[in-house]
C-alpha positions in Angstrom: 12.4 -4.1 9.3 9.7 -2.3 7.5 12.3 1.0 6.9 15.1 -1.2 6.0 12.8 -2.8 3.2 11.6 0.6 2.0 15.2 2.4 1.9 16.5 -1.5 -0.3 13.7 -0.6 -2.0 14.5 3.1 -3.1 18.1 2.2 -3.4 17.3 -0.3 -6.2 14.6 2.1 -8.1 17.7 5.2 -7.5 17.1 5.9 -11.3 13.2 7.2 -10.5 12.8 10.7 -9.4 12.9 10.8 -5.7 9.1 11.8 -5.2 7.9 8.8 -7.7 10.3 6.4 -5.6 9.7 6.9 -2.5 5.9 7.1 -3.5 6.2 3.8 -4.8 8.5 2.0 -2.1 6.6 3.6 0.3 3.1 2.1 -0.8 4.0 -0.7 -2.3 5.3 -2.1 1.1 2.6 -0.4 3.5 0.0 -2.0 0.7 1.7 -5.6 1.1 2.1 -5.5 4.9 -1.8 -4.6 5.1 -2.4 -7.4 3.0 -0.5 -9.7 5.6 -2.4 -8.7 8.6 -5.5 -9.4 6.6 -6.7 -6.0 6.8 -7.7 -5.2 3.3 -10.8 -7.4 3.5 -12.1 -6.2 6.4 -11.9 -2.8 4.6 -12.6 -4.1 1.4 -15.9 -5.3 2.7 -17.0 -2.5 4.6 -16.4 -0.5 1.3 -18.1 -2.6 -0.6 -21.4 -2.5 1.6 -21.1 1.1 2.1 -21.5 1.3 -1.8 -24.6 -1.1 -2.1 -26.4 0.9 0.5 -26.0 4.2 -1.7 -27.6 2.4 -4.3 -30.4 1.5 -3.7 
């Protein structure tokens, strides 16, 4: 499913260069399917801790 989405994807944006649209297909999907699984607050927050520790 997730390849299907990604070549729709690239077929509508067929007008982009092909580097900028598979780029974009490509990430914009992986980005919203790691949003879905709820892994980009896990991450998110681990960054985000990682950051406070370096400053103080």
């Amino acid at each position: 499913a997730l390849v299907r989405a990604i070549k729709d994807c690239m077929e509508v944006l067929r007008e982009l260069p092909d580097k900028q649209n598979q780029f974009y297909c490509g990430y914009t999907i992986m980005k919203y399917c790691y949003e879905d699984v709820g892994l980009e607050r896990k991450h998110l927050v681990k960054f985000n801790s990682s950051l406070n520790k370096k400053s103080s």
